[in-house]
NUPANU-637079 format. One line per field, with one value per residue (C-alpha): x, y, z; chain. Coordinates in nm, 2 decimals, decimal comma. Example, Ala and Ser with C-alpha at 12.3 -4.5 7.8 and 13.67 -1.06 7.14 Angstrom:
% NUPANU-637079
x	[1,23  1,37]
y	[-0,45  -0,11]
z	[0,78  0,71]
chaine	[A  A]
% end
This chain:
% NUPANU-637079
x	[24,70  24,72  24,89  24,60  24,84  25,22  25,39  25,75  25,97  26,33  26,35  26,60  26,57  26,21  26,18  25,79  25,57  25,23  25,17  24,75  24,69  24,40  24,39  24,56  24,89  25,02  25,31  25,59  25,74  26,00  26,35  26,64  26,69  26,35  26,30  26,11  26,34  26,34  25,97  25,98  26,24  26,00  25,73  25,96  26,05  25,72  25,82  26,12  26,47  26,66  26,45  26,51  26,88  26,97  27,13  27,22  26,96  27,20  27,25  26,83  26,82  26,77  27,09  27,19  26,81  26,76  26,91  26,62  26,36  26,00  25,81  25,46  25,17  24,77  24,68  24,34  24,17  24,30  24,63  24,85  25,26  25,53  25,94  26,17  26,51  26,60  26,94  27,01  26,98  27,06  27,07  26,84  26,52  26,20  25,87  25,47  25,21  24,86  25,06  25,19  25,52  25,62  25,93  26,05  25,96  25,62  25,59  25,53  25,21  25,05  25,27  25,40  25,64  25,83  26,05  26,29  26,51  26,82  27,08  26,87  26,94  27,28  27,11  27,16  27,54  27,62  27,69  27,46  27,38  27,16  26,97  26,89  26,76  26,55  26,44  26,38  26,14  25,97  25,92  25,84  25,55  25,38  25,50  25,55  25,72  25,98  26,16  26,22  26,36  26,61  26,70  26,73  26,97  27,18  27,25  27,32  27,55  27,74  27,79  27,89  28,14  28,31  28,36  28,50  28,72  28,82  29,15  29,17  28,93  28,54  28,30  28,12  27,79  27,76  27,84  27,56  27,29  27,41  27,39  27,06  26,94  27,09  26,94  26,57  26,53  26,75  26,53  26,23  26,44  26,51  26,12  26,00  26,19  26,18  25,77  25,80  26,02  25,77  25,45  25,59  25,75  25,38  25,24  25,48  25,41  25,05  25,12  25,12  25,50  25,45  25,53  25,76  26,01  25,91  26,18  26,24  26,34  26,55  26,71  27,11  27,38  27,33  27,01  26,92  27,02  26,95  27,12  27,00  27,16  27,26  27,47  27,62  27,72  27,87  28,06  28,18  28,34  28,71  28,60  28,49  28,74  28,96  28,77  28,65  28,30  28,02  28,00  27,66  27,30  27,04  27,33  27,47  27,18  27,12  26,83  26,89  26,73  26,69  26,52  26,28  26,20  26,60  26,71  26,94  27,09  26,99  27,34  27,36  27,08  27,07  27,06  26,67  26,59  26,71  26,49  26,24  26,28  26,28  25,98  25,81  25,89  25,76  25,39  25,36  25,45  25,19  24,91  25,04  25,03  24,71  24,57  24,77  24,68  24,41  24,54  24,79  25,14  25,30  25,48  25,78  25,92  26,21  26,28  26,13  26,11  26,49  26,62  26,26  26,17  25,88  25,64  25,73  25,76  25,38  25,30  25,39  25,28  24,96  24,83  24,60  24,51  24,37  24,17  24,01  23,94  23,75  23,60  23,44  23,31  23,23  22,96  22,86  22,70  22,59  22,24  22,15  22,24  22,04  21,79  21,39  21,13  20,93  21,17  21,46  21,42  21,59  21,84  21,94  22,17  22,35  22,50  22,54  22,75  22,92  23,01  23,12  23,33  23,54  23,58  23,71  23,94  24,06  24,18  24,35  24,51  24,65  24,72  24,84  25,01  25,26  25,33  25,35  25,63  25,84  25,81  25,94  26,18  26,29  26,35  26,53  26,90]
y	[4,15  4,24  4,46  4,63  4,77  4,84  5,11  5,10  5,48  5,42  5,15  4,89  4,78  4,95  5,29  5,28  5,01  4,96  4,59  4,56  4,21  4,03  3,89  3,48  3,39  3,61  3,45  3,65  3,43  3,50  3,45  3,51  3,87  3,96  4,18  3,91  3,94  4,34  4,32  4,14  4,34  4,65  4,51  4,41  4,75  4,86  4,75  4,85  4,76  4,73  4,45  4,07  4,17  4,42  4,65  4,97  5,23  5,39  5,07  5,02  5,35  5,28  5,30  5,57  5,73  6,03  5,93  5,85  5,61  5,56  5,22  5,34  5,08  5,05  4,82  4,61  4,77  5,16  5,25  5,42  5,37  5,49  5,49  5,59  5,80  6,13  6,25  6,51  6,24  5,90  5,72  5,87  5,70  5,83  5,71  5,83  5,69  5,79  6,09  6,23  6,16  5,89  5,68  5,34  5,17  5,31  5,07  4,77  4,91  4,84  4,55  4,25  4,07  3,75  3,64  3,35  3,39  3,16  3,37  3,22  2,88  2,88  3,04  2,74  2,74  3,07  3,28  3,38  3,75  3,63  3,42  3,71  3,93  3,63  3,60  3,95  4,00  3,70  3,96  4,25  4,07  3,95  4,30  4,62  4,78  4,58  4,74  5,06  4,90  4,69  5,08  5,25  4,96  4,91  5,30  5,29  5,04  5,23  5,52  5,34  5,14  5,44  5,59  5,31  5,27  5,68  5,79  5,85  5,81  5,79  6,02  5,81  5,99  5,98  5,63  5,62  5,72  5,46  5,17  5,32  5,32  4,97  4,82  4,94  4,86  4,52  4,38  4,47  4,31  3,99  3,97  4,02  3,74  3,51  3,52  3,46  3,17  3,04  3,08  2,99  2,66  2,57  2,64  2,43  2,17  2,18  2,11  1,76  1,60  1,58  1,75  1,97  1,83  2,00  2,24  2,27  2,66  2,77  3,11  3,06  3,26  3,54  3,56  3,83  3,79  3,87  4,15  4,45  4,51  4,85  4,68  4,42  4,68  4,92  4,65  4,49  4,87  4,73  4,42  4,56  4,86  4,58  4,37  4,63  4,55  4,52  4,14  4,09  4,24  4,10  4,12  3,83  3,62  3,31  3,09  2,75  2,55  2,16  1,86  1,80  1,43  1,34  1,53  1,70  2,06  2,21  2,28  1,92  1,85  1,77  2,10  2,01  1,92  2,29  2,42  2,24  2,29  2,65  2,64  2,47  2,78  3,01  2,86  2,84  3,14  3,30  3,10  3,24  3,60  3,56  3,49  3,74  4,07  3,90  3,88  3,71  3,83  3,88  3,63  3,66  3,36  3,34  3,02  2,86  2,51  2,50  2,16  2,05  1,69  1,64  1,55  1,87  2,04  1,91  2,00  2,40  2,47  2,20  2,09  2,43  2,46  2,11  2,12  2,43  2,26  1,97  2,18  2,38  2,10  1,92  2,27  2,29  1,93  1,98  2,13  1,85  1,58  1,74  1,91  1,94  1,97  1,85  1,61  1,60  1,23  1,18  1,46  1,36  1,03  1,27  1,44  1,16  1,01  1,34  1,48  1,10  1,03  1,35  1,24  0,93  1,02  1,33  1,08  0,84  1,17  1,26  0,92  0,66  0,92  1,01  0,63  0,55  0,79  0,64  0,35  0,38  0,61  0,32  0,10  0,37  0,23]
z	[23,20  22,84  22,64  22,36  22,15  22,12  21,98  21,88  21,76  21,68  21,91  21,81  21,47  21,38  21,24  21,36  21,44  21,61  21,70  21,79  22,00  22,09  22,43  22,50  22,32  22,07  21,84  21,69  21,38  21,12  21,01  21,22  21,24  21,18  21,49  21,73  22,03  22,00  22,06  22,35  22,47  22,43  22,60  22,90  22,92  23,05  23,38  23,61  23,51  23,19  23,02  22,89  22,73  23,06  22,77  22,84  22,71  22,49  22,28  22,26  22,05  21,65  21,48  21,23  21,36  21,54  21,88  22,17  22,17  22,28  22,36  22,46  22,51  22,57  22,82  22,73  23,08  22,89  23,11  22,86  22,91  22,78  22,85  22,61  22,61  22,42  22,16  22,48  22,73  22,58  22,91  23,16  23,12  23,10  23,22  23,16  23,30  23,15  23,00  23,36  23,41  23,69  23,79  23,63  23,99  23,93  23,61  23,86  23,99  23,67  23,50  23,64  23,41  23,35  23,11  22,94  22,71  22,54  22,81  23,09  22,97  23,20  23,50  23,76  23,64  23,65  23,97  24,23  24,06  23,78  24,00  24,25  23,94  23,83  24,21  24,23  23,96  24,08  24,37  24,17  24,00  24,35  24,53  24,36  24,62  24,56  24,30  24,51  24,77  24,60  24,36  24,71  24,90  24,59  24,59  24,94  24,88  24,60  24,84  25,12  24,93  24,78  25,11  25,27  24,96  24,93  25,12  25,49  25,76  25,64  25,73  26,04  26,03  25,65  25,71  25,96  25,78  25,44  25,67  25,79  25,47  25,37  25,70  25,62  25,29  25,32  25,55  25,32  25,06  25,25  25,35  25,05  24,88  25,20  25,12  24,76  24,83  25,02  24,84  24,57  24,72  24,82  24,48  24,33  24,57  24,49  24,12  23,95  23,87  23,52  23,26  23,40  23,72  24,00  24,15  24,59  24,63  24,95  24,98  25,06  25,14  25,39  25,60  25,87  26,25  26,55  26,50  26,29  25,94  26,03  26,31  26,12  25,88  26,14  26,32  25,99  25,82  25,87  25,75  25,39  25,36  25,41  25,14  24,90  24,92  25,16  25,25  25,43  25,37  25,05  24,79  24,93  24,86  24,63  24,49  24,54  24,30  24,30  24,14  24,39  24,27  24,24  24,50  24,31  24,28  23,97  23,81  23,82  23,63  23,25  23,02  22,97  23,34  23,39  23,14  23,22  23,63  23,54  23,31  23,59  23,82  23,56  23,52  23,90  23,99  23,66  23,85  24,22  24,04  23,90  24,26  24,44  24,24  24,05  23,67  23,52  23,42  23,10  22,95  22,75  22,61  22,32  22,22  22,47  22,35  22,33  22,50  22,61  22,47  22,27  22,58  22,73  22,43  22,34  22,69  22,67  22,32  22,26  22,55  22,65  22,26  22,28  22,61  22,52  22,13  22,33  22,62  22,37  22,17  22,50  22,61  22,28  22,32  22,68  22,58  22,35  22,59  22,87  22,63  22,73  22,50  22,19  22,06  22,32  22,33  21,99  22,05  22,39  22,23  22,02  22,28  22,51  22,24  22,16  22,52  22,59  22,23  22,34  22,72  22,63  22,31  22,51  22,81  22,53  22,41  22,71  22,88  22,58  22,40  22,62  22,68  22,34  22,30  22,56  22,48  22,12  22,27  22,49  22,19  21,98  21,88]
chaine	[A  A  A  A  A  A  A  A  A  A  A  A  A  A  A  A  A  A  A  A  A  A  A  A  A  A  A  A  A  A  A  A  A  A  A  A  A  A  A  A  A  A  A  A  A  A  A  A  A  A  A  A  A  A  A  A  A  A  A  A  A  A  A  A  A  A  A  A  A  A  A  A  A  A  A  A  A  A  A  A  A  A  A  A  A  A  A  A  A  A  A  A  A  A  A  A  A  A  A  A  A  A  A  A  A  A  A  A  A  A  A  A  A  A  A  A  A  A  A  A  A  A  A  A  A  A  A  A  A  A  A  A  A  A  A  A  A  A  A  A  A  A  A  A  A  A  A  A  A  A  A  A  A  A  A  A  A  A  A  A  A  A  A  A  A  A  A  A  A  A  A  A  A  A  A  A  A  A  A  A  A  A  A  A  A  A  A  A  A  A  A  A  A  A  A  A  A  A  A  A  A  A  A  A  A  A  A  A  A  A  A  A  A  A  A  A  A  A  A  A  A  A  A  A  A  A  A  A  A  A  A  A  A  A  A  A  A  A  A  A  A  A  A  A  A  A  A  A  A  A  A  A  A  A  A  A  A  A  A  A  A  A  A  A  A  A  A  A  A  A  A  A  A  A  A  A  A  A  A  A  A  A  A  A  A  A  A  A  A  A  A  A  A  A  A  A  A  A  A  A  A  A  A  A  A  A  A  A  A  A  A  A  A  A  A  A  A  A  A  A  A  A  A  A  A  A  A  A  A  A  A  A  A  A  A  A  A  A  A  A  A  A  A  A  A  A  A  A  A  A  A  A  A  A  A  A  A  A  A  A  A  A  A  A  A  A  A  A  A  A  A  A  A  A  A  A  A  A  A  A  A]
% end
């Protein structure tokens, strides 16, 4: 999945801007205050939500411009998409899809989009809400669908909580029809995640230890019964007019998150055991996406080498760069050491030697370099 070109109008800090990318990595540098993080956040609002920074739309409108914004994009296979706000309605989002216009939940259909940032950094210590967003668009990227369902049940949930809250006796067959709602698209909530969880869990499984810890994922907190969720809701009214709040259904969910290797729960971990756990999570689930819908997500990464060591660090940013270097190198050779012909005999060395010199200095890259480093680490005062 790759975003052709980007086009920015009174979005955040830029006037105008039109960013054209090639496909692979594309690198934002410059000073602090540049306007990096404000194109990441653009490009993470062409899916469903709020974006990396969950600002309010108001806020992502230039200041002292016009009032409004637009963030409108090409995709490399030619989908065109836009979102943006306007002066008259500075908080109700708009959304075009190949000029027609279309929902924000529609947005997942064609994007599927994953993020760190420098907030996430405290996501195994904070409380269970941010990890259910993170879990959520985990879900969103696998299953599209999923974004509607988790709009629909939160709305639900609004409603029913102000009636239960308002004076005197709620309306029972409004309240009916709420937990209806709740119970329908709760369970497809709780599915939904339950098979993430899971596939993910295996494809994390299936990856080596090293570089990155590898995390065990379990879903906590409240899990569906053998009762229905409509039920549970109906039976439990007293129970949350009495507590202000709805206290079961998908809401009440967490991401457990632990060192798999240490057997340890993530908030326990080291700051960069967390970021690197949660890096770990990240590359999995791109490579789970890529086989479930068949292309691989977008990945928005600020500061990501925050807290990592240098292995890791090396590992991220270098270690794709210098396998594809010597893979290339390595083809390149592969028709003189196999060659046929008038004079293959005295080109068919060459690329023996060459194909095997960057076999074997490619395995001491990867092997002796690492130990190296910890050793001298080991004899650091």
């Amino acid at each position: 999945m790759t975003v052709a070109r980007l086009m920015l109008t009174d979005f955040r800090s830029y006037a105008s801007a039109t960013i054209a990318a090639a496909p692979g990595f594309v690198v934002l540098t410059g000073e602090n205050g540049a306007g990096k993080t404000n194109i990441l956040e653009a490009v993470s609002m062409l899916g469903p939500g709020r974006g990396l920074r969950g600002a309010p739309l108001s806020e992502m409108a230039r200041s002292n411009g016009p009032g409004g914004f637009a963030v409108a994009a090409e995709l490399a296979d030619g989908v065109r998409l836009g979102t943006g706000t306007t002066a008259a309605a500075p908080d109700r989002r708009q959304v075009r899809i190949n000029g027609a216009a279309a929902s924000a939940t529609a947005l997942g259909e064609w994007t599927a989009l994953l993020w760190l940032t420098p907030a996430m950094d405290r996501l195994f210590a904070e409380g269970a809400e941010a990890r259910r967003r993170f879990l959520d668009r985990l879900v969103l990227a696998i299953e599209p669908g999923h974004a509607h369902h988790v709009s629909r049940y939160e709305a639900a949930m609004r409603a029913r909580n102000k009636l239960l809250a308002a004076e005197g006796p709620p309306d029972a067959a409004w309240l009916d029809a709420l937990e209806l709602q709740m119970g329908q698209h709760g369970g497809a909530i709780a599915e939904a995640r339950a098979r993430t969880v899971v596939a993910l869990g295996f494809r994390i499984a299936a990856e080596a230890e090293a570089p990155f810890a590898r995390a065990a994922l379990a879903i906590e907190g409240w899990v569906p019964g053998s009762r229905p969720l409509a039920e549970e809701l109906r039976l439990g009214r007293a129970r949350d007019q009495a507590a202000g709040r709805t206290l079961a259904g998908p809401h009440r969910q967490d991401l457990a998150v632990s060192h798999a290797a240490k057997q340890q729960p993530a908030a326990r971990a080291s700051t960069g055991e967390q970021k690197a756990l949660l890096l770990g999570i990240v590359l999995a689930h791109a490579d789970l996406v890529a086989e479930e819908r068949g292309q691989r997500p977008l990945l928005l990464m600020d500061e990501v080498a925050a807290h990592l060591d240098p292995i890791r660090r090396a590992a991220l940013l270098r270690f794709r760069p210098i396998m594809m270097t010597t893979l290339s190198a390595m083809f390149g050779a592969i028709p003189l050491a196999v060659g046929l012909g008038e004079g293959s005999e005295l080109r068919r060395p060459l690329g023996i030697a060459i194909v095997g010199g960057l076999l074997v200095s490619q395995l001491l890259t990867l092997y002796t370099t690492p130990v190296v480093y910890i050793h001298l680490d080991r004899l650091r005062l």
